[in-house]
SETI-389459 format. One line per field, with one value per atom (N, C-alpha, C, O): residue number from 1; residue in three letters; atom name; z, x, y. Coordinates in nm, 2 decimals. Layout:
N
tikol: [NUM:...] $
loke: [ala:...] $
bafi: [CA:...] $
w: [Z:...] $
u: [X:...] $
v: [Y:...] $
This chain:
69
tikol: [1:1:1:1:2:2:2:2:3:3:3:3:4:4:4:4:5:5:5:5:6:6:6:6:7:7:7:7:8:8:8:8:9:9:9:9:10:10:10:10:11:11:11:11:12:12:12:12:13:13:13:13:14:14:14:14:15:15:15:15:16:16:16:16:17:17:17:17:18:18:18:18:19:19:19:19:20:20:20:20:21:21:21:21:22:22:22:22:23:23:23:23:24:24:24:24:25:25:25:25:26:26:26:26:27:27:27:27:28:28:28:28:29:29:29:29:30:30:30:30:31:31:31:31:32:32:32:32:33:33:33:33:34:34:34:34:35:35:35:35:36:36:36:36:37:37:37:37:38:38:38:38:39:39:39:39:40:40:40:40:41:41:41:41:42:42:42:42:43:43:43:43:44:44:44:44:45:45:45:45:46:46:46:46:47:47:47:47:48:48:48:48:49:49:49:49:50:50:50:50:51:51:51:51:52:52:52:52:53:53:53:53:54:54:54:54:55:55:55:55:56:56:56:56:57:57:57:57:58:58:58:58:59:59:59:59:60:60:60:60:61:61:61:61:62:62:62:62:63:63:63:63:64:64:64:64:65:65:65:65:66:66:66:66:67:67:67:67:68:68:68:68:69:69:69:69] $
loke: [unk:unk:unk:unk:unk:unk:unk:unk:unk:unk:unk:unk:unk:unk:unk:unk:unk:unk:unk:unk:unk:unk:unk:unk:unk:unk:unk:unk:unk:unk:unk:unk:unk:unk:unk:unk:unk:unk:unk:unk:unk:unk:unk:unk:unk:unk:unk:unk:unk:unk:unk:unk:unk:unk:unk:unk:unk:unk:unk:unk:unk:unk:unk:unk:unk:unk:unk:unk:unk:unk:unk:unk:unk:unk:unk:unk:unk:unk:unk:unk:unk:unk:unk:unk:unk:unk:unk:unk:unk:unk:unk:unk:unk:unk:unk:unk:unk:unk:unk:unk:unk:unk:unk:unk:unk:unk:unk:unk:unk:unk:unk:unk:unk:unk:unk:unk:unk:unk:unk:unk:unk:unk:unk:unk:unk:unk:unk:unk:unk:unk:unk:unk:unk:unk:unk:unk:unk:unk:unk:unk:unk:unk:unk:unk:unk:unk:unk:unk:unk:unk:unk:unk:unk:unk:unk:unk:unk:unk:unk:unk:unk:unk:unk:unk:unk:unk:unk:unk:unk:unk:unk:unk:unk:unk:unk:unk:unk:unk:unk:unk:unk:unk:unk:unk:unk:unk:unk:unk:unk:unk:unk:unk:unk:unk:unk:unk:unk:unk:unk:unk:unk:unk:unk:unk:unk:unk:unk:unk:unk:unk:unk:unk:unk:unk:unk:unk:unk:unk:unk:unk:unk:unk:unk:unk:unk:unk:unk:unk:unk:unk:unk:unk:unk:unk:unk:unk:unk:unk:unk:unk:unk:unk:unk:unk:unk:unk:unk:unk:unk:unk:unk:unk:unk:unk:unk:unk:unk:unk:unk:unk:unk:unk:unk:unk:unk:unk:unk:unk:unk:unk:unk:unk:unk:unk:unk:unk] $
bafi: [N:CA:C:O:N:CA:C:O:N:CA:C:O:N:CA:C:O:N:CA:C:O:N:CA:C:O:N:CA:C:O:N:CA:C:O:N:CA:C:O:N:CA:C:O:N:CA:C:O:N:CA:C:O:N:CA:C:O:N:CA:C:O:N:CA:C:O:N:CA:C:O:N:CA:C:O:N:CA:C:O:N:CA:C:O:N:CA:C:O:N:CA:C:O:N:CA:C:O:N:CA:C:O:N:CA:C:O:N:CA:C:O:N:CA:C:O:N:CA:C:O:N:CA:C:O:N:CA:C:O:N:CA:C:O:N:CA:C:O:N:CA:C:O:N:CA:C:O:N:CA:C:O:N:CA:C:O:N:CA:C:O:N:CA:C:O:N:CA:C:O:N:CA:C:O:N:CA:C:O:N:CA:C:O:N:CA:C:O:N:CA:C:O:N:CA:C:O:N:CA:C:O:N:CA:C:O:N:CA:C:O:N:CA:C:O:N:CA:C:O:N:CA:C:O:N:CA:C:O:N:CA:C:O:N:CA:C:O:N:CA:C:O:N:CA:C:O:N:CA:C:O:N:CA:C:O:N:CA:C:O:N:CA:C:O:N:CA:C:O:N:CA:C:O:N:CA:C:O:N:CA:C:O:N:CA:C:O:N:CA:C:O:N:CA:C:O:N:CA:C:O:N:CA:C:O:N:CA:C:O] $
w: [-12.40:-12.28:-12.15:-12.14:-12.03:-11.96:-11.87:-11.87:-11.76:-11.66:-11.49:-11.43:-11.46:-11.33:-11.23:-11.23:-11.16:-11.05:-10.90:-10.90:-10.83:-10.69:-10.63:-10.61:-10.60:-10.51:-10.41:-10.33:-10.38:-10.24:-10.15:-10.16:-10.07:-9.86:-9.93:-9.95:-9.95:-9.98:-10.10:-10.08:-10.18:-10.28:-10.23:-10.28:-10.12:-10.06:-9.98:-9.99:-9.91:-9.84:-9.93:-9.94:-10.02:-10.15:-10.17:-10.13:-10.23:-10.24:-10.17:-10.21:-10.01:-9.94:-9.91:-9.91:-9.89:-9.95:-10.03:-9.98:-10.17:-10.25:-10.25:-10.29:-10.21:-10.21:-10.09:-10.10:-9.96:-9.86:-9.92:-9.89:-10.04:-10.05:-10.19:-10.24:-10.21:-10.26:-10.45:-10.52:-10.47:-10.62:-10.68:-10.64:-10.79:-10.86:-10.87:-10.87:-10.89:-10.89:-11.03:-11.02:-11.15:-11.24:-11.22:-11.31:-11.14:-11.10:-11.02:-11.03:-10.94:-10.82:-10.93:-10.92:-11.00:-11.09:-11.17:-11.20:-11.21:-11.28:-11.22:-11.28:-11.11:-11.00:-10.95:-10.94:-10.91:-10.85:-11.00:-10.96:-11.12:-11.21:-11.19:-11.12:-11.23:-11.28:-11.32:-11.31:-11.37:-11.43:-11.38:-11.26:-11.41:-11.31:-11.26:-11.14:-11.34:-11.28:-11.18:-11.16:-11.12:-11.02:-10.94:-10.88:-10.91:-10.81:-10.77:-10.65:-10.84:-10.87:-10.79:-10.73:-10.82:-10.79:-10.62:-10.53:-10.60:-10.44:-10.37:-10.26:-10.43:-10.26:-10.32:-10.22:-10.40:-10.40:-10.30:-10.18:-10.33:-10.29:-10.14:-10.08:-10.08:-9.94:-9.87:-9.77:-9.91:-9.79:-9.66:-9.65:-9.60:-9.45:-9.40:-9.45:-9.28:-9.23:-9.23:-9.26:-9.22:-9.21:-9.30:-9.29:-9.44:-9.57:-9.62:-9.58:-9.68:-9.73:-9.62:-9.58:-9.60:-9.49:-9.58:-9.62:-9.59:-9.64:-9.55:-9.57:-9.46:-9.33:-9.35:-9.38:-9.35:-9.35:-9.48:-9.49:-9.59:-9.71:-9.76:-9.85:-9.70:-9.67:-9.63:-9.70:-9.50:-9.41:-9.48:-9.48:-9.52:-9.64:-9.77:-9.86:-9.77:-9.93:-9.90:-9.97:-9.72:-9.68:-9.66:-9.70:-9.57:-9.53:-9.68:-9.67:-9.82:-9.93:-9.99:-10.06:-9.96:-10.00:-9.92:-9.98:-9.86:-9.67:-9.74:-9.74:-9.78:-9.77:-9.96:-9.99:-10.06:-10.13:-10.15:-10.26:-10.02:-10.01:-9.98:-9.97] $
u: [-14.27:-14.22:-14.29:-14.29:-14.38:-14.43:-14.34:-14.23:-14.41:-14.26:-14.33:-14.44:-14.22:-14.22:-14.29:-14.27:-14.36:-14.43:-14.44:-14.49:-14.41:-14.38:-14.51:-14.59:-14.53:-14.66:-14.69:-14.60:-14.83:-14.85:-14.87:-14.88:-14.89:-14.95:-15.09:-15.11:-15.15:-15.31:-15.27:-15.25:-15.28:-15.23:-15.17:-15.21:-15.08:-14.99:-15.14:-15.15:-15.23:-15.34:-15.40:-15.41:-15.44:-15.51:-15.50:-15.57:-15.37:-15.27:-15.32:-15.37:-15.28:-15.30:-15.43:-15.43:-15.58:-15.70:-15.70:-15.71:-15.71:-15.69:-15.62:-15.68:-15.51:-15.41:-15.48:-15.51:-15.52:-15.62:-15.70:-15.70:-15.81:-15.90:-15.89:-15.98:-15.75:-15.67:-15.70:-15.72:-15.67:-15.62:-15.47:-15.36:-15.53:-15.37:-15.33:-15.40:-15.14:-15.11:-15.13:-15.12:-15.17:-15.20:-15.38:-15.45:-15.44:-15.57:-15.54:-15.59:-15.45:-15.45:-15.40:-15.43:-15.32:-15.30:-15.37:-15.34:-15.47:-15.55:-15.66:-15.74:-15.67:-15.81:-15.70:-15.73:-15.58:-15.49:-15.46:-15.44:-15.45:-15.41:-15.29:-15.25:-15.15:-15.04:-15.00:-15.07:-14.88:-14.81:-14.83:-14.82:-14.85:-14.81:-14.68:-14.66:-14.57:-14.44:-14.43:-14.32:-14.54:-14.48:-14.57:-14.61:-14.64:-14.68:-14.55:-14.52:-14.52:-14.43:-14.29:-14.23:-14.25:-14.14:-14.18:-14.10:-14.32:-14.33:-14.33:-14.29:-14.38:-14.36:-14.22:-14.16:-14.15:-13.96:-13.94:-13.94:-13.93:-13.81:-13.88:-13.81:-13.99:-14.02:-14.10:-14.17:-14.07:-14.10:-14.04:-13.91:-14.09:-14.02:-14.03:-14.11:-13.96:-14.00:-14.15:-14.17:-14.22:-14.36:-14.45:-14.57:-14.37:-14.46:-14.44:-14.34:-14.52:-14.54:-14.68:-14.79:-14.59:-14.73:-14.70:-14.59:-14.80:-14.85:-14.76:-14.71:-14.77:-14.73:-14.54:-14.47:-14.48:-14.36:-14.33:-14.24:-14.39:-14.33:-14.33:-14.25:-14.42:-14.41:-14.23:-14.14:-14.23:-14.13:-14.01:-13.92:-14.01:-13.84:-13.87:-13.79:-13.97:-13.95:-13.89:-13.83:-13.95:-13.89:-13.72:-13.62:-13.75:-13.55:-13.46:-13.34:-13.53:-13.46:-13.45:-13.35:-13.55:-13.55:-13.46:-13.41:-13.45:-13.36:-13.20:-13.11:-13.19:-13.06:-12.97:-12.85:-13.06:-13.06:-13.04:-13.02:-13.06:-13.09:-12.91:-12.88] $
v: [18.77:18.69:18.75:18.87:18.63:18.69:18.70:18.65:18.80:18.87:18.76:18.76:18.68:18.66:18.75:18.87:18.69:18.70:18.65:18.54:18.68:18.60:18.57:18.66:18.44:18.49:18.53:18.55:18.55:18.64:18.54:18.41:18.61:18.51:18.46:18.35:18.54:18.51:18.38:18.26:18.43:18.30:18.16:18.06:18.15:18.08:17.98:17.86:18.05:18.01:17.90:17.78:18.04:17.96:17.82:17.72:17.82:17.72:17.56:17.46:17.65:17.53:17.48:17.36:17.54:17.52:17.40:17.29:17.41:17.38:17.23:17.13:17.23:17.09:17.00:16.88:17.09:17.02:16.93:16.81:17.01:16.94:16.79:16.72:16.81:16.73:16.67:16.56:16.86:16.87:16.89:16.91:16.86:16.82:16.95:17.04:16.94:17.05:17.15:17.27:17.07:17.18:17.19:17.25:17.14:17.16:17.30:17.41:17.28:17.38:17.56:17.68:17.49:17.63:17.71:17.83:17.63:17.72:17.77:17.85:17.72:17.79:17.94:18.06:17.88:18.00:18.13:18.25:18.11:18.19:18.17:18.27:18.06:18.11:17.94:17.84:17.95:17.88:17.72:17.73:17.64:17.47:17.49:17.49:17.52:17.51:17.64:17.68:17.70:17.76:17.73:17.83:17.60:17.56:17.42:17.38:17.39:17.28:17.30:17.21:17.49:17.51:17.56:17.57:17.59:17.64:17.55:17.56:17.41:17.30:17.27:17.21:17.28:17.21:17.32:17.29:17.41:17.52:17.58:17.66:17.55:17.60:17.48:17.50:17.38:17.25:17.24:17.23:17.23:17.19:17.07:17.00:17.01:16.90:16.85:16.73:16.90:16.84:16.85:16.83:16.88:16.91:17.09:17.15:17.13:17.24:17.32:17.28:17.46:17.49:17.66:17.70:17.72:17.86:17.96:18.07:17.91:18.06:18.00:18.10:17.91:17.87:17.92:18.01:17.88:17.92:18.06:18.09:18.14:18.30:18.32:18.37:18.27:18.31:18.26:18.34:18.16:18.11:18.23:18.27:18.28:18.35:18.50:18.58:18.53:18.66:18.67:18.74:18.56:18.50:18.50:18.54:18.46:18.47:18.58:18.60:18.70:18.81:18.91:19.01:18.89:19.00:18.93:19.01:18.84:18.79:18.81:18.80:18.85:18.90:19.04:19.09:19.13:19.28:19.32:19.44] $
């Protein structure tokens, strides 16, 4: 069983790179190295009003983590 992984800021960039230049999301995962469903589960769970942004979904993943502590 593989072990969860969170992704990073850099990754998060990546990410958005990537979706910019307007690949699919299991296109986007295998250039990134991880799962489809954890690209799938980063624009659900850290979207904002104006879409999915790298620097936003950083900051919901910190606010989730601090409130967890």
């Amino acid at each position: 069983m593989k072990k969860y992984k969170q992704l990073t800021s850099g990754q998060r960039y990546q990410i958005y790179g990537l979706k910019q230049a307007g690949l699919k999301q299991s296109q986007i995962a295998e250039k990134v190295g991880v799962d489809k469903s954890a690209i799938s589960r980063e624009f659900r769970r850290n979207k904002g009003g104006r879409g999915w942004r790298p620097k936003q979904a950083q900051s919901l993943r910190d606010e989730r983590k601090q409130s967890c502590l």
